[in-house]
VEXLUMRO-555908 format. One line per 10 residues: number of its first residue (from 0); their letters; for each residue x, y negated, z of C-alpha. Coordinates in nm, 2 decimals. Each point is the difference from the previous one (the first is absolute). Layout:
! residues N
NUM) A) X,Y,Z  ...
END
This chain:
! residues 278
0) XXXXXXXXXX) -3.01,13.93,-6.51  -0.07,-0.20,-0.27  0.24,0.01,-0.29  0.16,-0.30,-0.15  0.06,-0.16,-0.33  0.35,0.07,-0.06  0.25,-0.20,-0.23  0.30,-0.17,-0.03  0.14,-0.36,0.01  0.34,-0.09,-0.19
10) XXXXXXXXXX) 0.13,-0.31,0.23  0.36,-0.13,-0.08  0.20,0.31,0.12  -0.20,0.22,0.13  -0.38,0.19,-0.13  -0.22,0.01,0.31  -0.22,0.28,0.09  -0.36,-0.15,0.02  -0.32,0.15,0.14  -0.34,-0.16,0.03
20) XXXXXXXXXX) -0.32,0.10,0.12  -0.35,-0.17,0.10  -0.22,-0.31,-0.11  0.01,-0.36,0.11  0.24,-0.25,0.11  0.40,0.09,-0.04  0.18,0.10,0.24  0.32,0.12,-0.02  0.21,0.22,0.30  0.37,-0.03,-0.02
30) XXXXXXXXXX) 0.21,0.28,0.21  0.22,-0.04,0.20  0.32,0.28,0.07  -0.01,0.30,-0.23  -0.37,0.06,0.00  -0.08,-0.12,-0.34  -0.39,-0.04,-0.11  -0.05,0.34,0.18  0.07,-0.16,0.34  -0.38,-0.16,-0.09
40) XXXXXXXXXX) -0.15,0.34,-0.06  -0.15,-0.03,0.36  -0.19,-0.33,-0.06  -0.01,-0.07,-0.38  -0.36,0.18,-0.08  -0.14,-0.14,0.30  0.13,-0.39,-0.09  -0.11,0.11,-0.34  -0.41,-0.03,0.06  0.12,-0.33,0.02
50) XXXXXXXXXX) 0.22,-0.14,-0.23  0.26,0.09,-0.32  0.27,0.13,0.23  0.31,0.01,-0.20  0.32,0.20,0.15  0.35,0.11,-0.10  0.35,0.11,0.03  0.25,-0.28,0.06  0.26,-0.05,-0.26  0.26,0.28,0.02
60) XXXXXXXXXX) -0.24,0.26,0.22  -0.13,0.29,-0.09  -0.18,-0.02,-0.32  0.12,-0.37,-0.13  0.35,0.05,-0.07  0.24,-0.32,-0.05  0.19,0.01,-0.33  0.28,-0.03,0.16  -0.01,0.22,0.33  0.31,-0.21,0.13
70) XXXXXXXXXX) -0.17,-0.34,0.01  -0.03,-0.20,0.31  -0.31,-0.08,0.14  -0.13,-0.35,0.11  -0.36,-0.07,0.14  -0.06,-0.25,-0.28  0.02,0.29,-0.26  -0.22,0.20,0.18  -0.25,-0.26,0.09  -0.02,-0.10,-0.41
80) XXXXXXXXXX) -0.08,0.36,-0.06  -0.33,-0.07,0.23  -0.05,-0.32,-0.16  -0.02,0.19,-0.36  -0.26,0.28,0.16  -0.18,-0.32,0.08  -0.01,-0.16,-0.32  -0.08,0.34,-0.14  -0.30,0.13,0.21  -0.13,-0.38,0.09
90) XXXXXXXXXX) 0.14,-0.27,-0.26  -0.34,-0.23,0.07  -0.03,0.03,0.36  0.25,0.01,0.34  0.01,0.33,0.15  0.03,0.12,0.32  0.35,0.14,0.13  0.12,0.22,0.28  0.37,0.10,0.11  0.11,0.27,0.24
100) XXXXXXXXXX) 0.40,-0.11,0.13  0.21,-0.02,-0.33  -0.32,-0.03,-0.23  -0.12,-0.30,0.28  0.32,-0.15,-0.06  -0.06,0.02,-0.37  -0.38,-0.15,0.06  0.21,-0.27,0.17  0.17,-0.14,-0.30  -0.26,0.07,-0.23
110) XXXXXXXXXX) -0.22,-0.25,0.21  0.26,-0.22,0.02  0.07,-0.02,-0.40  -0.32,0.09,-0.17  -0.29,-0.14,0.31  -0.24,-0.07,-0.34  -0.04,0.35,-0.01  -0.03,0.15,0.32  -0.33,-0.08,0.20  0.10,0.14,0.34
120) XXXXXXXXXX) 0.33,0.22,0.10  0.03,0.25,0.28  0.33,0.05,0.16  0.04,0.28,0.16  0.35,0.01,0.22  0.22,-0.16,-0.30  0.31,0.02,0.16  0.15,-0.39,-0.07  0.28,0.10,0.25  0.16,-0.36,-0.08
130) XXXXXXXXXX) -0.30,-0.23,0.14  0.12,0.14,0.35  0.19,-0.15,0.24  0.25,0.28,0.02  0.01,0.09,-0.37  0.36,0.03,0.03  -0.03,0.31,0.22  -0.19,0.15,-0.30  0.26,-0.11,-0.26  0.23,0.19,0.23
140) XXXXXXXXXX) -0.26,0.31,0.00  -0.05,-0.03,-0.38  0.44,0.05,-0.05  -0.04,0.30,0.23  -0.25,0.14,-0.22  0.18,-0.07,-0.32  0.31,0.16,0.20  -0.16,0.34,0.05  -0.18,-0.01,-0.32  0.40,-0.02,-0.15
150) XXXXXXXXXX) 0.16,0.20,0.23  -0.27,0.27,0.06  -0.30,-0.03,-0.19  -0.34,-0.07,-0.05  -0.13,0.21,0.35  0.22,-0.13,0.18  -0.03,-0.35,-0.11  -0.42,0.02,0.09  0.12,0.13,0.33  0.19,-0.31,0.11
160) XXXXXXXXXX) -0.30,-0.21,-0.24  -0.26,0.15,0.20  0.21,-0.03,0.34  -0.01,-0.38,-0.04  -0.36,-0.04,-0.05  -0.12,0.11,0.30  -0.08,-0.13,0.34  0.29,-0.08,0.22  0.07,0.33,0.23  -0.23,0.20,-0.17
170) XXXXXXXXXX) 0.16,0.38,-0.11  -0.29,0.12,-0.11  0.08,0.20,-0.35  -0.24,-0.04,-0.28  -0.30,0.26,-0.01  0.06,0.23,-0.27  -0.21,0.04,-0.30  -0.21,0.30,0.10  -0.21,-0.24,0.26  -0.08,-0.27,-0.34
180) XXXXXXXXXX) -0.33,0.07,-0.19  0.06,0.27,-0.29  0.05,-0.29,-0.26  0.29,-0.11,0.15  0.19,0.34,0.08  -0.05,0.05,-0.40  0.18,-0.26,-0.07  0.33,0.09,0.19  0.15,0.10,-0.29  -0.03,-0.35,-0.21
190) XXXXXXXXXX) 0.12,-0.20,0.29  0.29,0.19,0.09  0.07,-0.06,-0.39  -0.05,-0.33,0.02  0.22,-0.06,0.35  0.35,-0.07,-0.12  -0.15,-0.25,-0.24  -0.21,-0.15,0.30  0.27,-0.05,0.24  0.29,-0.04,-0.27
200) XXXXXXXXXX) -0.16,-0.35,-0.17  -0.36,-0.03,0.15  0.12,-0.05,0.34  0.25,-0.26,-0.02  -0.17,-0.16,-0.34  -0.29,-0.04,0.25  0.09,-0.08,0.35  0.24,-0.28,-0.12  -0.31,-0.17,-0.18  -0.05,-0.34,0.13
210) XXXXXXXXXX) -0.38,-0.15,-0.02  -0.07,-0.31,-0.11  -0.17,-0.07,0.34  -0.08,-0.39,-0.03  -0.20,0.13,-0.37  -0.18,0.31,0.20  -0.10,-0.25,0.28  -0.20,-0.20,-0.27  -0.17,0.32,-0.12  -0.06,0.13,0.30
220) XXXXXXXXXX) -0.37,-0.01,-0.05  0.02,0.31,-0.20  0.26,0.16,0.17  -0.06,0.27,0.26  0.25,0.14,0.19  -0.05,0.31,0.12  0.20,0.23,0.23  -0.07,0.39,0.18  -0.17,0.01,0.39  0.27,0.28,0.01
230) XXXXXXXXXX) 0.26,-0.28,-0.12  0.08,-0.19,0.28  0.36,-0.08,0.10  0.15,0.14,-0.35  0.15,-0.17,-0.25  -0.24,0.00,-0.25  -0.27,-0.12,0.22  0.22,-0.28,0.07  0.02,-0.23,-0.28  -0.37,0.00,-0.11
240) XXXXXXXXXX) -0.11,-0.15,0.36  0.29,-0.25,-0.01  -0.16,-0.15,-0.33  -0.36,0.06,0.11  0.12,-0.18,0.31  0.16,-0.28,-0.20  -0.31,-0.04,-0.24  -0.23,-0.02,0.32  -0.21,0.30,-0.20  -0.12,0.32,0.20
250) XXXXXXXXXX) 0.24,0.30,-0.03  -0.24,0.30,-0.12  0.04,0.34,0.16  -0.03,0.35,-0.20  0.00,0.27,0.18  0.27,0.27,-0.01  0.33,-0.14,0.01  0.24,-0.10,-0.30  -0.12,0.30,-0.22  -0.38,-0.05,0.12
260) XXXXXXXXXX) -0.08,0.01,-0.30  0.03,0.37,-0.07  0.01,0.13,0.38  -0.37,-0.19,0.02  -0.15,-0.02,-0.34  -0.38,-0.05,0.06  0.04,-0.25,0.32  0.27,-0.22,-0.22  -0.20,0.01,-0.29  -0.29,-0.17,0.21
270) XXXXXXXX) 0.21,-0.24,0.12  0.16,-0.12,-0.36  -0.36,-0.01,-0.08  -0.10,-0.32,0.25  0.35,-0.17,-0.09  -0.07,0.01,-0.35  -0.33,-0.13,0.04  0.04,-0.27,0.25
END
């Protein structure tokens, strides 16, 4: 693996975690969950033969601490911190953007706000709960969640989190971490870390976002929205062919499911490829 440029960015209250790596056009991977620029390990020197492929941590994980740790999070917040990697790494030219479920969401209203500066965003599974029909029912699961958080804590918060994405009448329990590639069982550690902070103000900050949907229809020519083959019928998947539906645009298919990204490295980094370029 090749290693990256490190440094850090002061935005206003936080310093983000930066790494780069490659030659050629930008593009820059924002994370979704917990994983934090590592969660790109899998497909960063491969996408990097390509283009300047900037990652970090989000604002308040891992290695870019807030300056206050108590602050509330809003997409907005996080989707300036992109637009300053941007006008960083690429202040002449529009870079290229992709998103995996909170980071997508972010992608979203960076589009929306700064579309000078972004030449084509890929969506993968942002979870935009409130463009649904029945986003009520997930207003109800986000209290539940925020219930357990307060009542019992962060594991048993992601339970009931992670209960309400899936399919309807499916029991299946998560696979465990031994059965991910070795990047990802080395990162345990970080993202149990970062968890209370993830389903404490990510989740709700997040998953009550509404879209501008009426501004991401007229950009929709350099909008892709992407969701898992292994996705169907969950929430995630959900949203992301409602709007692709809606635009009258193609909904893209990675393979691997909400977390294809790491379970299926080389095959998803293919597939960002051909989106990127098309």
């Amino acid at each position: 693996m090749t290693e990256p440029t490190v440094s850090s960015l002061r935005v206003n209250g936080a310093t983000l975690h930066c790494e780069v790596r490659g030659r050629g056009p930008l593009l820059l991977l924002i994370p979704g969950g917990t994983g934090g620029a590592a969660s790109f390990d899998g497909i960063a020197d491969d996408l990097a033969a390509e283009y300047t492929v900037a990652t970090y941590d989000p604002r308040g994980m891992s290695r870019s601490p807030l300056d206050d740790p108590e602050a509330e999070q809003r997409v907005a917040e996080h989707a300036d911190d992109a637009f300053r990697i941007l006008e960083l790494l690429s202040p002449a030219e529009p870079a290229r953007v992709f998103g995996a479920s909170s980071g997508a969401i972010a992608a979203l209203h960076l589009l929306t706000t700064h579309p000078e500066r972004v030449e084509r965003v890929v969506a993968h599974e942002p979870p935009v709960v409130e463009v649904l029909p029945d986003a009520s029912e997930h207003r109800a699961l986000l209290a539940r969640v925020q219930e357990a958080f307060r009542t019992q804590g962060p594991m048993p918060a992601m339970a009931v989190f992670a209960a309400g994405l899936k399919k309807d009448g499916d029991t299946t329990a998560p696979k465990a971490a031994t059965e991910l590639p070795p990047q990802a069982a080395a990162r345990a550690e970080r993202t149990m870390a970062d968890l209370p902070y993830f389903v404490g103000r990510i989740v709700p900050g997040f998953m009550s976002y509404a879209p501008d949907i009426h501004r991401l229809e007229a950009l929709s020519d350099r909008l892709v929205l992407a969701c898992g083959q292994e996705s169907r019928g969950e929430l995630p998947y959900r949203p992301a062919a409602l709007l692709a539906e809606r635009f009258g645009a193609d909904l893209l298919h990675f393979p691997g499911g909400h977390t294809g990204l790491t379970t299926h490295p080389a095959e998803f980094s293919e597939v960002l490829r051909k989106a990127l370029r098309a």
